[in-house]
C-alpha positions as CSV (number, residue, x, y, z in Angstrom):
1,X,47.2,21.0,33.7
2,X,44.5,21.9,30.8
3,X,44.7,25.0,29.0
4,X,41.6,27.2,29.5
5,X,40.3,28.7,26.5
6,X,39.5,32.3,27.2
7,X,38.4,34.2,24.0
8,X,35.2,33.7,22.5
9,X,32.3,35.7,21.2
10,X,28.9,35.8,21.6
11,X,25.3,37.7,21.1
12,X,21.4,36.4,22.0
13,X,18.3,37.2,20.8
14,X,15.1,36.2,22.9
15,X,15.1,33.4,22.0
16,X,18.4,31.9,21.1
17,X,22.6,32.3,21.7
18,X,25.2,32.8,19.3
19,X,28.4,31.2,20.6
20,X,32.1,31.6,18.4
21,X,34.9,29.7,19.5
22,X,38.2,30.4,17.9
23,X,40.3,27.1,17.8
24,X,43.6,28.0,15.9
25,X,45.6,25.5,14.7
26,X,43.5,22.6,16.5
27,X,41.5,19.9,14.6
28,X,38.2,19.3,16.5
29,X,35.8,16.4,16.1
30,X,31.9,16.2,17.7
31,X,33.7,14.0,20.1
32,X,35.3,16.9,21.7
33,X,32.6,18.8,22.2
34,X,29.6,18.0,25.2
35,X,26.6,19.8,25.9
36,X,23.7,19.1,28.2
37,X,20.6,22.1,29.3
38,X,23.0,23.9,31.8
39,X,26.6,23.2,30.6
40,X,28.9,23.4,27.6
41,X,32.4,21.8,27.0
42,X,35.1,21.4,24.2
43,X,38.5,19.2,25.2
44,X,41.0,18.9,22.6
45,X,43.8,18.0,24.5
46,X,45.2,20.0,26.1
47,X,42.9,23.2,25.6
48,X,39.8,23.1,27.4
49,X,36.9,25.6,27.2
50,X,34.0,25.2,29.8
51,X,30.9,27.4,30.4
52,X,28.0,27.0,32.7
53,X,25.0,28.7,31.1
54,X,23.4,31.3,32.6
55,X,19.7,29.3,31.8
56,X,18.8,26.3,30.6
57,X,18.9,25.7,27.0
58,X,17.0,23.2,24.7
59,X,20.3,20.6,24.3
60,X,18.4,18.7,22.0
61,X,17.8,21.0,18.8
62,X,20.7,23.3,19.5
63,X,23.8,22.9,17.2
64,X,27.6,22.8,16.7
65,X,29.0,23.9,13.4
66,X,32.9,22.7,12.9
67,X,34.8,25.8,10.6
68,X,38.0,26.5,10.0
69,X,39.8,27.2,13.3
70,X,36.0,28.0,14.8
71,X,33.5,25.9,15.8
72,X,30.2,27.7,15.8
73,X,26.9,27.2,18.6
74,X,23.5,27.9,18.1
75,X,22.3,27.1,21.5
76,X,17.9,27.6,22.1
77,X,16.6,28.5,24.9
78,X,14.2,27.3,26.8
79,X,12.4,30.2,28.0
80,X,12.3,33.1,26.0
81,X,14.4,35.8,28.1
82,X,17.6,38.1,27.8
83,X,20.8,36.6,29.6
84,X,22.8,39.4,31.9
85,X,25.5,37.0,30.6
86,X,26.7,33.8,29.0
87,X,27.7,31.9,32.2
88,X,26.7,32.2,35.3
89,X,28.0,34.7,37.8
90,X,29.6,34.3,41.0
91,X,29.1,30.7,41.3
92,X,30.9,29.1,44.3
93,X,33.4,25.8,43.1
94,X,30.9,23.7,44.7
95,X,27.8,24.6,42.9
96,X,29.5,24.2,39.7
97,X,31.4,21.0,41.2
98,X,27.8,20.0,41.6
99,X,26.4,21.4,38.0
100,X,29.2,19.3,36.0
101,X,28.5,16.1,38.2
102,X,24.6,16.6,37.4
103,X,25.5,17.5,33.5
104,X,27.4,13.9,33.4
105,X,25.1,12.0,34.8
106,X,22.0,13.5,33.0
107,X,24.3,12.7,29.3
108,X,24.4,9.3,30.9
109,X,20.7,8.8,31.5
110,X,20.2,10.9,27.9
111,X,21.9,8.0,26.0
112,X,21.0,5.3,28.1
113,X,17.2,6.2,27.2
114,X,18.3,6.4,23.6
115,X,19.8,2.8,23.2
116,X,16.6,1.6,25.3
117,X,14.3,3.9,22.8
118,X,16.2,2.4,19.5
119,X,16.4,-0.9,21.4
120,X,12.5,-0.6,21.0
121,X,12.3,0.9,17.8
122,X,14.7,-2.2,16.6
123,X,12.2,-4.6,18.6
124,X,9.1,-3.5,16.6
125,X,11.1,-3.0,13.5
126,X,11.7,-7.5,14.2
127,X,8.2,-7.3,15.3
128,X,6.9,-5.6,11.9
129,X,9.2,-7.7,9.5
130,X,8.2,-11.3,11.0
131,X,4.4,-10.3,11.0
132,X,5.0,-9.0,7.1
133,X,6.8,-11.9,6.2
134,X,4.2,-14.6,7.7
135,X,1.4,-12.5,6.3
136,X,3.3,-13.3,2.5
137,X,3.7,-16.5,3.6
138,X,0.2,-16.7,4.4
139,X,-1.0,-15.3,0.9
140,X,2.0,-17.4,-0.8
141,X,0.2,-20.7,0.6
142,X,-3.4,-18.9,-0.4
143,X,-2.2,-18.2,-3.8
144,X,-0.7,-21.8,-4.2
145,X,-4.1,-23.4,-2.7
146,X,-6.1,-21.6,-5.2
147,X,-4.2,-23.0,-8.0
148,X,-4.6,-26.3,-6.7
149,X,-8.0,-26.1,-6.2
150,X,-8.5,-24.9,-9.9
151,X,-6.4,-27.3,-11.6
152,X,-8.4,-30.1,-9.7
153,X,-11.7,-28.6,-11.1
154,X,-9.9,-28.5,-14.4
155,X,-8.6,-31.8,-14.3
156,X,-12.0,-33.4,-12.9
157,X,-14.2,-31.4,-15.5
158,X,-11.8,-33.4,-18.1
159,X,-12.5,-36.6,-16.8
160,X,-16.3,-36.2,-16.5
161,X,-16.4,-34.9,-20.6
162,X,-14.2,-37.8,-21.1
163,X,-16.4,-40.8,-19.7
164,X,-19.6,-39.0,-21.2
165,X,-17.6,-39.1,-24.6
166,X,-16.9,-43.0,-23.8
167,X,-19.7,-43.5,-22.6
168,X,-21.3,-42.3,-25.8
169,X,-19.0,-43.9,-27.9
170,X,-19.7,-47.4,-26.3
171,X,-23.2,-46.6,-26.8
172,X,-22.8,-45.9,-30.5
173,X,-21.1,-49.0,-31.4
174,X,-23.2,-51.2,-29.3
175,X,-26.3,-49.8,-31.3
176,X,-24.4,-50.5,-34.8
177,X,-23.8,-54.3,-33.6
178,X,-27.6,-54.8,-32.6
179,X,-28.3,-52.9,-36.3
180,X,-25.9,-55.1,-38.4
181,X,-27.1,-58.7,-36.3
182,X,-30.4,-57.6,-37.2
183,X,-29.9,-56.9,-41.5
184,X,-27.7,-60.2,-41.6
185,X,-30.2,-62.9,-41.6
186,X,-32.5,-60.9,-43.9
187,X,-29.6,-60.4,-46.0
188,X,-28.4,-64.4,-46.1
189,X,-32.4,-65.4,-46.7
190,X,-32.0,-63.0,-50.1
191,X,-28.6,-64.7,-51.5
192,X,-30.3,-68.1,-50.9
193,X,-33.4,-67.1,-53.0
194,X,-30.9,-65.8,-55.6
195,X,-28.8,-69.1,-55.9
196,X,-31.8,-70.7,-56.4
197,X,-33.0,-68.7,-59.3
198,X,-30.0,-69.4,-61.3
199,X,-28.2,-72.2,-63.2
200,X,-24.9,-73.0,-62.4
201,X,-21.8,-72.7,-64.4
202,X,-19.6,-75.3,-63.4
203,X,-16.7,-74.3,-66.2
204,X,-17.3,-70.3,-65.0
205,X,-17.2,-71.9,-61.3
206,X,-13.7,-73.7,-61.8
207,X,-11.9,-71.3,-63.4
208,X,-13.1,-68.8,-60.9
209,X,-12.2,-71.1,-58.5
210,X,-8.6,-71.8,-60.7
211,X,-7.9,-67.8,-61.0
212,X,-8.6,-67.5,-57.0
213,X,-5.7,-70.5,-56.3
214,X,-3.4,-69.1,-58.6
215,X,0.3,-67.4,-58.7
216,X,-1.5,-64.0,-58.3
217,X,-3.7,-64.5,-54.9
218,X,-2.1,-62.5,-51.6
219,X,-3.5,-62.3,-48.2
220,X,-4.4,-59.3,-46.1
221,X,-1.5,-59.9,-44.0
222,X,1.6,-59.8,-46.8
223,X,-0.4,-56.2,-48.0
224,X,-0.1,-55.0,-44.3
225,X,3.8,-56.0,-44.0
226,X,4.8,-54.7,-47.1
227,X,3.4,-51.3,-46.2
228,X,6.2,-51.2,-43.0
229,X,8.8,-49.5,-43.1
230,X,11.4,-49.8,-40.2
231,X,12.5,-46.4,-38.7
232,X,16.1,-44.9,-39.2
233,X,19.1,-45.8,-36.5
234,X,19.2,-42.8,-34.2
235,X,21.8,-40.4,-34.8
236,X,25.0,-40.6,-32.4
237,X,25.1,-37.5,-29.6
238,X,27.2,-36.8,-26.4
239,X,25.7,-35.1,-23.7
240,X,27.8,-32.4,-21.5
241,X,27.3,-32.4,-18.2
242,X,28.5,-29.5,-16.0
243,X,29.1,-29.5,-12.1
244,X,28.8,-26.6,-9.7
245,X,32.6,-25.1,-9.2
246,X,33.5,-25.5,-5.4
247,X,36.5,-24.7,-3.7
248,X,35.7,-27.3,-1.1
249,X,35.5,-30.6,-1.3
250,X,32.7,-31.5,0.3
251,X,29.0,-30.9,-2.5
252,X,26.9,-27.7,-2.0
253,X,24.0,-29.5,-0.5
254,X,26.3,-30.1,2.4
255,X,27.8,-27.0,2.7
256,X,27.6,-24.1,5.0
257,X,27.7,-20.9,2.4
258,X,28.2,-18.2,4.9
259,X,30.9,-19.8,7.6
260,X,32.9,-20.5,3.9
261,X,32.3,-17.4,2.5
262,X,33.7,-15.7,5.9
263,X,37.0,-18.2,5.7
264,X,37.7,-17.4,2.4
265,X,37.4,-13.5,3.3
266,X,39.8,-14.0,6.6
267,X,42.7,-15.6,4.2
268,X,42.5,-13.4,1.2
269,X,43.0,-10.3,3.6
270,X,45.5,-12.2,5.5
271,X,47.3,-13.2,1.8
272,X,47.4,-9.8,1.4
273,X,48.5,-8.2,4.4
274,X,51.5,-10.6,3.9
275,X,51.8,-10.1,0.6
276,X,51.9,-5.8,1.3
277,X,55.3,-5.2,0.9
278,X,57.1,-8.5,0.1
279,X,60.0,-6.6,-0.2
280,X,60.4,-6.1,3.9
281,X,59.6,-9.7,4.6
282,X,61.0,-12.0,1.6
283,X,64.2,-11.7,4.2
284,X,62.3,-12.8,7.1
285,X,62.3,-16.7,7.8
286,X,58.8,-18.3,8.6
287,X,58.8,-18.1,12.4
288,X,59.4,-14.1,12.1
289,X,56.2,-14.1,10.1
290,X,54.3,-15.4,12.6
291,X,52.4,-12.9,14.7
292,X,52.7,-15.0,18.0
293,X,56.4,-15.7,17.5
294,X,56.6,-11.7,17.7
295,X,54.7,-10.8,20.2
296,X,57.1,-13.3,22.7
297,X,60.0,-11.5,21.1
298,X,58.5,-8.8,21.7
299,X,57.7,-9.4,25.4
300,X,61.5,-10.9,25.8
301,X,62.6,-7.0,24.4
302,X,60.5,-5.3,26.9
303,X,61.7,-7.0,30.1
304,X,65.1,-6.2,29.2
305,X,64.7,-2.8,28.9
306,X,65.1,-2.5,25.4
307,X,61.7,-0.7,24.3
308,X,62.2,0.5,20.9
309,X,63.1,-3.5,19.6
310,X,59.7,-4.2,21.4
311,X,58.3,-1.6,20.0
312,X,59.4,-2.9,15.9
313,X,58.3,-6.0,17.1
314,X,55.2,-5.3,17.8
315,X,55.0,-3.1,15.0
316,X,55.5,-6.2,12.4
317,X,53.5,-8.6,14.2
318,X,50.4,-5.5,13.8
319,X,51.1,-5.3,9.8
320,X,50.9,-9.3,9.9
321,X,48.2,-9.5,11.8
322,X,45.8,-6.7,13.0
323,X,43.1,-8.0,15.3
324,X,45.3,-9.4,18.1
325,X,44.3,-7.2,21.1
326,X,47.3,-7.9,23.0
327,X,49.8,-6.6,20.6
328,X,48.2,-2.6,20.8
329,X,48.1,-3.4,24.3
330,X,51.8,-4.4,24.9
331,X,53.1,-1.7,22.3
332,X,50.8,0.7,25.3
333,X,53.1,-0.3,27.9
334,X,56.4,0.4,25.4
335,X,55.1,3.9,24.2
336,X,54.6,4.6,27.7
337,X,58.3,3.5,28.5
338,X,59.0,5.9,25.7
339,X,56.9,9.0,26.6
340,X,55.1,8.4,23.5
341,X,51.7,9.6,25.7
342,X,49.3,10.1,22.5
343,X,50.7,7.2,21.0
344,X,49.6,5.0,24.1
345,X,46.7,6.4,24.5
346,X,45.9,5.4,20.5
347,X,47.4,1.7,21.6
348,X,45.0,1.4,24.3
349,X,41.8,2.8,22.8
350,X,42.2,0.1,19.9
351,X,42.5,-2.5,22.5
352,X,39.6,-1.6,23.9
353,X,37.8,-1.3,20.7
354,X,39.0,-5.1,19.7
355,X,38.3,-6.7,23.2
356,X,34.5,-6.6,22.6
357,X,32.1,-7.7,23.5
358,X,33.6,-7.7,27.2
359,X,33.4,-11.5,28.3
360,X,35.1,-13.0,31.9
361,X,38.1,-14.4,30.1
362,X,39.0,-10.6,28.4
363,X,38.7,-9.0,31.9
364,X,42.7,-8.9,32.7
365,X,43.5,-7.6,29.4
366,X,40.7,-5.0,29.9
367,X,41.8,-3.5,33.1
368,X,45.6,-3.2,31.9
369,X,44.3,-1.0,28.5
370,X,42.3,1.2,31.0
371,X,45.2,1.6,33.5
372,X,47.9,2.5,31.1
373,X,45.5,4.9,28.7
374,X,44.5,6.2,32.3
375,X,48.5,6.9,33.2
376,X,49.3,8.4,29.7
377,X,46.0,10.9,30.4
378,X,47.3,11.7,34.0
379,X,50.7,12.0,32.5
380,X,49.1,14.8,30.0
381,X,47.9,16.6,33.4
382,X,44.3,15.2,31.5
383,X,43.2,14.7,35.2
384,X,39.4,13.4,34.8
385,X,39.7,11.7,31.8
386,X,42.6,9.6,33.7
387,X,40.5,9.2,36.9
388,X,37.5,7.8,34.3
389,X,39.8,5.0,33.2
390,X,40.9,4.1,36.1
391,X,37.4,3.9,37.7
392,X,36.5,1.7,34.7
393,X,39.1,-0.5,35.5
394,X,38.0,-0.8,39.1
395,X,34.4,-1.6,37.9
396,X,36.0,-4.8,36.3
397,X,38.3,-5.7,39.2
398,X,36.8,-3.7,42.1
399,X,39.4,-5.9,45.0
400,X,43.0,-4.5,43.1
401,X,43.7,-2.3,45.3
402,X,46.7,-0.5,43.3
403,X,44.6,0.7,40.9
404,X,42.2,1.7,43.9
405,X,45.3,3.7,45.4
406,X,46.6,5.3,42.2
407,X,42.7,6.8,41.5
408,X,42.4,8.2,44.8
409,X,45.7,10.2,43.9
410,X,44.0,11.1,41.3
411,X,41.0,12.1,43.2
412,X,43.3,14.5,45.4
413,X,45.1,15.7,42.0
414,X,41.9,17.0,40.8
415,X,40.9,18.6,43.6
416,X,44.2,20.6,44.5
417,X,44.1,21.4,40.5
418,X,40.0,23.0,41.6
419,X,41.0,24.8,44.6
420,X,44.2,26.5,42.7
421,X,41.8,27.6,40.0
């Protein structure tokens, strides 16, 4: 059976209660403490303090500070009155039977209409994000269209100056070949008037014509390839080339960076967690390093009664490897053996936590961490917590009807534990 805590303090103003609860020697978490408008519990196994408040109170802006050894209320109230005291006064067990049923139940609509109201808010958070990032988008392909259109109007201005210069040019040289057709005939008609004027030389004309043919004549064409020079050998180079480092084989277009990133991550932390104390295992041959070879060992330990080599066992195969659900949950069944209660209760809630999300195939291994947490909370006289497992379990296997019989027990526990108080 719980512990009640009895001692506590407390004053009011209109508009507000000040609640002290001494808690000596007992660390407390927010987990251990629930509050809805009407009702007030802290469970830290296995004290219990519960108080049904004389009014309602605002749950939502009141507040629980942890101390040392105290944990300290400011509860509101709703109306603005003076209590005649804290809780409420000569209550019959079924009205407050029916008070901590209704404070459950309205904690269990209160959450369920906060996951639905941040299910929203994480809806239209989506909602906001894609809209923002197709607006960008949008201006990205507006910004990226402008530039187009601007370098075409650049590149077509270019092309129209450039045919008007052509265009020009052609014109130019056309009128200088009309010009120069025109001033040659006048020009021929003038040389023939000259040649007539004069006598010719015919000694003058032959040695001209001597001095033209001899050693020292050249042609436009041996002037022009004299000029040319040829250009210099290029100059010898070697060019580095550097490829992308991969750990895989396969190229980085081809690659899937996050599912190798994760692999990479899964064996360096499993290198490690082998590599922990290499001192305990360099003894060990490979198949007692392998996490499935102790489980079985494990199991083979158990059904012969010999809990505490199970229990090692399983304890190895966990440093090994630490996200197998089924070793926490068969080291449960050993601490139970044991008497080890908290201990199973720990094995069983980190089941739990590691067989998410809950799928058809994880349903067996489910109902077995609720049933034995359940036992090791009936076996701490933690009667309701218990009976809460066990109805869990029944929710995932609702025809087993051991676990049916062992929570209506239970059931009958609780309520001869009621009627004594």
């Amino acid at each position: 059976m719980p512990v009640w805590l009895q001692e506590y303090s407390w004053r009011q103003t209109g508009s507000a209660v000040y609640l002290s609860l001494p808690l000596r020697g007992l660390r407390v978490s927010p987990a251990n403490i629930f509050c809805t408008d009407q009702y007030l519990k802290v469970s830290v196994p296995p004290f219990l303090f519960e108080a049904f408040l004389y009014a309602p109170i605002d749950d939502t802006n009141s507040t629980a500070k942890i101390g040392n050894e105290i944990i300290f209320f400011t509860l509101y109230k709703k109306e603005v009155a003076i209590w005649d005291s804290l809780t409420l006064a000569n209550a019959n067990k079924e009205k407050l039977q029916h008070l901590r049923q209704d404070a459950v139940l309205k904690a269990h609509k209160k959450a369920k209409e906060e996951t639905e109201t941040k299910k929203i808010k994480k809806q239209e958070h989506k909602k906001y994000a894609l809209e923002a990032t197709i607006k960008l988008e949008e201006a990205e392909r507006t910004r990226i269209e402008d530039l187009k259109e601007k370098e075409r109007q650049k590149v077509t201005k270019e092309l129209e100056l450039w045919k008007k210069q052509h265009e020009a040019a052609e014109k130019q040289n056309k009128t200088q070949k009309e010009l120069h057709q025109e001033v040659q005939p006048l020009n021929e008609k003038k040389k023939e008037k000259t040649n007539k004027s004069r006598i010719p030389n015919e000694g003058t004309s032959k040695t001209k014509l001597k001095h033209t043919k001899g050693h020292g004549s050249y042609s436009m064409f041996s002037e022009n390839l004299n000029e040319e020079q040829l250009p210099a050998p290029r100059s010898a180079a070697t060019i580095k080339i550097n490829f992308t480092s991969r750990v895989f084989p396969t190229p980085l277009r081809e690659s899937r960076v996050a599912e190798e990133e994760e692999w990479l991550h899964k064996q360096a932390e499993a290198r490690r967690t082998v590599s922990a104390d290499l001192s305990e295992l360099e003894d060990l041959k490979e198949e007692e390093k392998n996490p499935d070879w102790l489980k079985d060992k494990g199991n083979k330990m158990f059904a012969t009664g010999n809990y505490l080599a199970a229990v090692n066992a399983y304890n190895l195969a966990i440093r090994l490897n630490n996200k197998l659900p089924l070793l926490y949950l068969n080291r449960a069944a050993c601490h139970l053996k044991l008497r080890n209660l908290h201990k199973a209760i720990e094995d069983s809630s980190k089941a739990l936590e590691l067989l998410t999300p809950p799928v058809p195939d994880n349903n067996s291994a489910r109902v077995k961490a609720y049933v034995r947490r359940g036992t090791a909370f009936c076996e701490l006289e933690l009667y309701s917590e218990g009976l809460q497992d066990y109805e869990a379990a029944l929710k995932i296997d609702p025809k087993n009807e051991a676990i049916e019989k062992d929570a209506e027990k239970i059931r009958h526990l609780i309520q001869g534990t009621n009627q004594d108080s």
